[in-house]
C-alpha positions as MATLAB code, in Angstrom:
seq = 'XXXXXXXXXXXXXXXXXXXXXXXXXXXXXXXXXXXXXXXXXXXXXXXXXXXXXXXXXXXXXXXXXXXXXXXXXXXXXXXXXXXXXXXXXXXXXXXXXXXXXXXXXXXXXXXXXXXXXXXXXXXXXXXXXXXXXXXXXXXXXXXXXXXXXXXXXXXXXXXXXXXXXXXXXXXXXXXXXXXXXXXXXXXXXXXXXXXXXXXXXXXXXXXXXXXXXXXXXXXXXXXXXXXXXXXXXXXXXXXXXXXXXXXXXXXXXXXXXXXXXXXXXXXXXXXXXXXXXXXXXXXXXXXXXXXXXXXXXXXXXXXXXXXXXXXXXXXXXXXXXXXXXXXXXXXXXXXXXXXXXXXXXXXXXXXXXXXXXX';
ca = [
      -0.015   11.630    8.630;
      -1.788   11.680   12.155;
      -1.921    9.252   14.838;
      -5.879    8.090   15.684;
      -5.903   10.141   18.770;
      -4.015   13.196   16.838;
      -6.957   12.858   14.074;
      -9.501   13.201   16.749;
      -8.060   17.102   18.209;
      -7.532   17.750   14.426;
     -11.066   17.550   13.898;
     -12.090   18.902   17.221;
     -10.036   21.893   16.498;
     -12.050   22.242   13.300;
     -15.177   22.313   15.126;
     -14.367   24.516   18.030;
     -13.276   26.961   14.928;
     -17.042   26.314   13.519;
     -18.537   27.101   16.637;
     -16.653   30.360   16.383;
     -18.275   31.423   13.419;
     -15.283   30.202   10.714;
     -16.296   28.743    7.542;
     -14.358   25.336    7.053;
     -14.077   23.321    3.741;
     -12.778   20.145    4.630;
     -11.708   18.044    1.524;
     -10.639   14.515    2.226;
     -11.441   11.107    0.643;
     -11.947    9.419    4.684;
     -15.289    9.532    4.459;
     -15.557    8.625    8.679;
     -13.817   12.270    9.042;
     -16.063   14.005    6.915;
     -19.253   12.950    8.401;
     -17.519   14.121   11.518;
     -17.267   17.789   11.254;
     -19.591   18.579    7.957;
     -22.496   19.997    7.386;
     -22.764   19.472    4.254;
     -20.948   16.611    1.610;
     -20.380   17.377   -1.779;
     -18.778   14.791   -4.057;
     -15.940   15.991   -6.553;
     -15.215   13.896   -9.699;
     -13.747   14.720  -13.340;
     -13.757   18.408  -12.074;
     -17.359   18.756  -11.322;
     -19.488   18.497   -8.436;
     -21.536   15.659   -9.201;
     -23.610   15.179   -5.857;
     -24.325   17.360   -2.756;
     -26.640   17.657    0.118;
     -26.572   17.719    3.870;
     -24.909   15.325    6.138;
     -27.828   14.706    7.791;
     -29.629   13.451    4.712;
     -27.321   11.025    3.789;
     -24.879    8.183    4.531;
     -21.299    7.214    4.382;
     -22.714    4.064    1.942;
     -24.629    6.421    0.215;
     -21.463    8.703   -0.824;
     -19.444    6.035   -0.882;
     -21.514    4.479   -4.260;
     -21.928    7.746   -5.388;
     -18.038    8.447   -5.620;
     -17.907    4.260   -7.543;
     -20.854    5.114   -9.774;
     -18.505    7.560  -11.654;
     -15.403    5.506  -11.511;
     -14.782    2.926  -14.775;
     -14.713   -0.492  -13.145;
     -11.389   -1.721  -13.641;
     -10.924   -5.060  -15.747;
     -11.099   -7.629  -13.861;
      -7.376   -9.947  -13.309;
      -6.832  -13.242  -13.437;
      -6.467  -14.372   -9.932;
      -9.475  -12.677   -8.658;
     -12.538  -14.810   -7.404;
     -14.977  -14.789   -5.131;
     -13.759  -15.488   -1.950;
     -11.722  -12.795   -1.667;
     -13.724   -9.643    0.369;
     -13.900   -5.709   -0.588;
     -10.977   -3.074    0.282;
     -14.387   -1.448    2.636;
     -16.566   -2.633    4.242;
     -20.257   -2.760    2.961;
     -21.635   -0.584    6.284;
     -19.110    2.170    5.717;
     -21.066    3.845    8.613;
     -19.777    1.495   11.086;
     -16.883    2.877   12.857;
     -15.401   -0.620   12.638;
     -12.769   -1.300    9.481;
     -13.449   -4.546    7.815;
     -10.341   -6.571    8.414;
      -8.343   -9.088    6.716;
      -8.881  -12.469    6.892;
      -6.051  -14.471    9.757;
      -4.535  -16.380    6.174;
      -4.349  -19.257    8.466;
      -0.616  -18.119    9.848;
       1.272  -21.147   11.649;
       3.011  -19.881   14.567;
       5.233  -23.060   14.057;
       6.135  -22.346   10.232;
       9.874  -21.376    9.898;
      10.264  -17.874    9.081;
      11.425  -17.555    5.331;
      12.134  -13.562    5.903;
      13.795  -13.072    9.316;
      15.291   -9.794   11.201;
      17.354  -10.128   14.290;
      18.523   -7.129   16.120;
      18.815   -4.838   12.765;
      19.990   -1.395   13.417;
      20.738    1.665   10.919;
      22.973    4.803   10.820;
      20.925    8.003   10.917;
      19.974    9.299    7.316;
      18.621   12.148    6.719;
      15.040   13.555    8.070;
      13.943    9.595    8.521;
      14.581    7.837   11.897;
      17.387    4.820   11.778;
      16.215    1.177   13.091;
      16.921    0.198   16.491;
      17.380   -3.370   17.421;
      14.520   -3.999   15.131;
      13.011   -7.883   14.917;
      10.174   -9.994   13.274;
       9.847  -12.483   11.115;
       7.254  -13.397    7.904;
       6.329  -16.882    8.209;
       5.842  -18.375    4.301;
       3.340  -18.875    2.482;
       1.418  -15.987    1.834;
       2.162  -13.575    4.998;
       0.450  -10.256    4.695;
       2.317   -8.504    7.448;
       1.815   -4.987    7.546;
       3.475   -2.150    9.786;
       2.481    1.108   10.204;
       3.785    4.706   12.253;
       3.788    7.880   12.128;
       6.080    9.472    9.228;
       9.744    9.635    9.702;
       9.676    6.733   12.577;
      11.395    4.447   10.311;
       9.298    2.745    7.971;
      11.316    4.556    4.922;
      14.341    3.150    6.457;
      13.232   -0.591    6.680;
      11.806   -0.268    3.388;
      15.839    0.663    1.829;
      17.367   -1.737    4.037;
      14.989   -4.706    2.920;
      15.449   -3.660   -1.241;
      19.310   -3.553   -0.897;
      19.324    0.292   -1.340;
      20.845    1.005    2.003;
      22.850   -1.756    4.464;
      22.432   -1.586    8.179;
      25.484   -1.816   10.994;
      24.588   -5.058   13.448;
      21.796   -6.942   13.367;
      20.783   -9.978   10.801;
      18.489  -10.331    7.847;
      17.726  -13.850    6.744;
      16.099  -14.745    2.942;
      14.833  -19.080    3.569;
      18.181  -19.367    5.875;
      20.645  -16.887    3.647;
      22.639  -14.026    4.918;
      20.771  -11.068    3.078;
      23.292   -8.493    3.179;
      25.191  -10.577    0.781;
      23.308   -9.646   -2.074;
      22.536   -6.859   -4.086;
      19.108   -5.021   -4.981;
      19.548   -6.930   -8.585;
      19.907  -10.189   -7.091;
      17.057   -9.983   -4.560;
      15.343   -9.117   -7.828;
      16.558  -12.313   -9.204;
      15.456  -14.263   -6.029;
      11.420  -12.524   -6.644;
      12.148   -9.439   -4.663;
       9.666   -7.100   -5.535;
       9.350   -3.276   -4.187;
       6.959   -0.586   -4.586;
       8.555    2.977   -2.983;
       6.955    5.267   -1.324;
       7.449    8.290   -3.933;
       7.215    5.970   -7.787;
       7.966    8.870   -9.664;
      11.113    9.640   -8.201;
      12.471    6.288   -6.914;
      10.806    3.748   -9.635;
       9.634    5.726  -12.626;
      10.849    7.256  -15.490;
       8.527   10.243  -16.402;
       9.692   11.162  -20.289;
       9.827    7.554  -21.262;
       6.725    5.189  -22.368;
       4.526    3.555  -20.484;
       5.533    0.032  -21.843;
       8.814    1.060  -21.380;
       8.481    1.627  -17.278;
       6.439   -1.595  -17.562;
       9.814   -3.340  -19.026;
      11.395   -2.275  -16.559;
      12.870   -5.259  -13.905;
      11.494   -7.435  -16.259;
      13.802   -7.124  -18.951;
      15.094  -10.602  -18.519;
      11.849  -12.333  -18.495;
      11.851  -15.014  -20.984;
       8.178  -14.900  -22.136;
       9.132  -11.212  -23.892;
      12.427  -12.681  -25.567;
      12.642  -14.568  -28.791;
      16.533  -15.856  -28.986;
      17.295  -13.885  -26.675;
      16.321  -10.836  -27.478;
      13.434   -8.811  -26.483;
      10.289   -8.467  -28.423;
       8.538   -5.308  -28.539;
       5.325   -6.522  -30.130;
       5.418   -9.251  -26.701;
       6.784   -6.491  -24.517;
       3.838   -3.849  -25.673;
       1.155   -6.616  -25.755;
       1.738   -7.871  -22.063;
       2.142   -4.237  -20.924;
      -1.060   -2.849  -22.242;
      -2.717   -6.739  -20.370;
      -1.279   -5.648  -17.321;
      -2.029   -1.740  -17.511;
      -5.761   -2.819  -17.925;
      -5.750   -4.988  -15.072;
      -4.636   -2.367  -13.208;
      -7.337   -0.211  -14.330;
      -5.002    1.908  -15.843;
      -6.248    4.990  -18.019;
      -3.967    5.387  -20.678;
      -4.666    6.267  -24.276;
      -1.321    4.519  -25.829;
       0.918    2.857  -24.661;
       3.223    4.612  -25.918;
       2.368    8.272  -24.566;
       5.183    9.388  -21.526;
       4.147    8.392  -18.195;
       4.336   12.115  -17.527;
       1.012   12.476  -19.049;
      -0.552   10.029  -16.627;
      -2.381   11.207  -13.519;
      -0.859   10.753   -9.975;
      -3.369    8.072   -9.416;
      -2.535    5.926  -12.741;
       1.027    6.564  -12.548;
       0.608    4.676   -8.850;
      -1.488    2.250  -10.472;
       1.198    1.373  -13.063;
       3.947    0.727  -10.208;
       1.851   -1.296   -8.789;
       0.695   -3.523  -11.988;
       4.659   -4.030  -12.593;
       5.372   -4.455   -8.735;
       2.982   -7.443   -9.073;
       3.727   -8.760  -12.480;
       5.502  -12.093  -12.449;
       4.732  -14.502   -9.503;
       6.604  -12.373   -7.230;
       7.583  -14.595   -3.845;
       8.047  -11.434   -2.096;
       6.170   -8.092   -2.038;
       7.504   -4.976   -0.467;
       4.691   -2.185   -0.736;
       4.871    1.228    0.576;
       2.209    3.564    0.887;
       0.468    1.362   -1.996;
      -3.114    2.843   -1.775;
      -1.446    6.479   -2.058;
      -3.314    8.682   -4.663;
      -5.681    5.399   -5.418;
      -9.593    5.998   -5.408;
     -11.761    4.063   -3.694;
     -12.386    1.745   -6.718;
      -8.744    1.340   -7.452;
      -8.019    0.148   -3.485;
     -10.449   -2.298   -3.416;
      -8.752   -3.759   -6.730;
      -5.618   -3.632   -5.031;
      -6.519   -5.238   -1.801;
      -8.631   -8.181   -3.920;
      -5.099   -8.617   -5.598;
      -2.849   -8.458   -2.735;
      -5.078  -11.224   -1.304;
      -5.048  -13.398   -4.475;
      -1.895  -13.324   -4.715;
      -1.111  -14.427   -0.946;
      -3.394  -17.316   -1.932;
      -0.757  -18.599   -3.986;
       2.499  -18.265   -2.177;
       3.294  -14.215   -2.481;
       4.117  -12.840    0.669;
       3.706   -9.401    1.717;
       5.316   -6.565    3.630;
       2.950   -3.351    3.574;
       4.362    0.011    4.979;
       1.878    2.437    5.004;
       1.229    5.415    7.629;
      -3.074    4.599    6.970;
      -4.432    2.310    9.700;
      -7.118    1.654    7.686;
      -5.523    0.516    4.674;
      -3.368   -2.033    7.095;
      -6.142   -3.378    9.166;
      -8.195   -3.920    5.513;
      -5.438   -6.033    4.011;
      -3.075   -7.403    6.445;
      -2.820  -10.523    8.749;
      -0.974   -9.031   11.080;
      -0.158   -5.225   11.741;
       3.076   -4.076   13.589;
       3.998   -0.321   14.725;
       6.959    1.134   14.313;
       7.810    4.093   17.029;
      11.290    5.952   16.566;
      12.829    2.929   14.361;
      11.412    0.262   17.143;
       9.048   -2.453   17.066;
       6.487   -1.442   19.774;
       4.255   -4.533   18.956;
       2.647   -7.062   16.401;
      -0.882   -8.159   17.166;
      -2.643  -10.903   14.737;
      -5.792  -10.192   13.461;
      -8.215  -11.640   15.776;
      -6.354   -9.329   18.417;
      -5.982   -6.012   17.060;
      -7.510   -3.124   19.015;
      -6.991    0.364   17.088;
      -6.857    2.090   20.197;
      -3.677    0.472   21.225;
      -2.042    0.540   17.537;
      -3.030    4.124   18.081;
      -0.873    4.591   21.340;
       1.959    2.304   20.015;
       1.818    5.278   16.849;
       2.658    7.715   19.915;
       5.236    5.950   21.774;
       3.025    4.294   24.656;
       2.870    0.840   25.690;
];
């Protein structure tokens, strides 16, 4: 994905090529980019176009509904309620991104996550961490960092889940040494983490959807009788949680595989969040969502903060950050170039921070 200030010569390029005489279709689900360069919106759903006309005679609010008045509204959850605001803002056609609320962070609150001086070997095509330190303060942190791809974020993501160690530095979990413990016992502790690619890090494609729903939850005493597991329990709280999620499934027990890309992120994410997690790693979580299904996911990220989850989201959208964190961070070649609280953030300089610049 592009930096702010890359997006803008992307779309500059496109209309220097339309001034030439080139025929561009431009298909994208950022509806600020679209009203950008086009002429002309047309709004693809199930297949068919169900609405066109020109940009001129119509606005981003306008499409916006017109993309939810096809979507099923999800069911709601439990923790939702009314305090919590939309994923988007209701004047889409501000160039403004409605932002999280500050969650009342306490400068002063002991960090329960720390990092001190954490650095990684290279690996691969993704950038290792230099020196890199913050802290989440508990409870209920959304912190949120963002970059351009390959400029670490993968890498933080591995080292936090126990998946990959790091060579100096130190990672602290409410005072304990993290590196101590495996990926199953950060699990154990409430360690929750949604990858980047689900259906090759999380998923199992050719098995059932309550069966990827079981899984990380097999111990979970509410689906064990004697200690064994239930499948009646198992099925029943998997086909609850699937419909919170909005989920379209038929059964239960059809393969994953037959899921779209969109519901097969929506069930990581239902089982990411299942539980009373105390802490949330999420990356790229509005990935292949529609507009409908992030604003469910950003009412339950916020519920859930309201009750003592806390929340690291890795995501290469600026948008999606801004709309659901407290407090956004950039990574730039495995470094921390800065975290700014809400009631300072400036896109502009997240934007430069994405490209290296102070």
């Amino acid at each position: 994905l592009l930096a702010p200030p890359e997006v803008a010569r992307f779309l500059d390029l496109l209309l220097n090529l339309k001034a030439q005489g080139h025929t561009i279709v431009f298909v994208s689900h950022r509806l600020e980019e679209v009203f950008a360069i086009a002429d002309r919106i047309s709004v693809l759903a199930g297949g068919r176009i169900i609405a066109s006309s020109l940009a001129a005679e119509v606005s981003q609010d306008q499409v916006a509904q017109q993309i939810l008045s096809v979507q099923e509204a999800p069911i709601s959850f439990p923790a939702a309620n009314a305090t919590v605001s939309p994923v988007l803002s209701e004047q889409p056609s501000s160039p403004q991104v409605e932002t999280a609320p500050d969650g009342g962070w306490d400068k002063q609150l002991v960090p329960y996550l720390e990092l001190k001086g954490v650095s990684t070997k290279p690996a691969g095509h993704e950038t290792p961490l230099v020196e890199l330190s913050f802290s989440i303060a508990e409870p209920g942190d959304i912190v949120g960092l963002g970059g351009i791809v390959g400029n670490g974020l993968r890498t933080l993501a591995h080292v936090l889940s126990g998946f990959s160690s790091f060579v100096r530095g130190q990672i602290t979990y409410h005072g304990e040494d993290l590196s101590r413990l495996s990926a199953v016992q950060r699990a154990q502790l409430g360690f929750r983490w949604l990858p980047a690619n689900p259906l090759e890090e999380a998923l199992l494609p050719w098995s059932s959807l309550w069966e990827n729903m079981l899984l990380g939850h097999q111990r979970d005493r509410h689906l064990q009788a004697y200690g064994l597991l239930r499948r009646a329990r198992v099925i029943a709280r998997s086909i609850e949680l699937l419909d919170a999620h909005g989920v379209r499934f038929l059964n239960p027990a059809q393969h994953l595989k037959t899921l779209s890309g969109g519901n097969q992120q929506r069930l990581a994410l239902a089982r990411a969040l299942a539980g009373h997690p105390r802490m949330v790693i999420l990356e790229q979580p509005g990935r292949g969502l529609d507009i409908q299904a992030q604003r469910l996911l950003c009412r339950q990220v916020r519920s859930l903060s309201t009750t003592g989850t806390t929340f690291l989201v890795l995501s290469y959208d600026l948008d999606e950050l801004l709309t659901m964190c407290h407090r956004v961070g950039i990574l730039y070649r495995g470094r921390l170039m800065g975290m700014v609280t809400q009631d300072m953030v400036q896109r502009d300089q997240l934007g430069s921070w994405m490209l290296g610049l102070e």
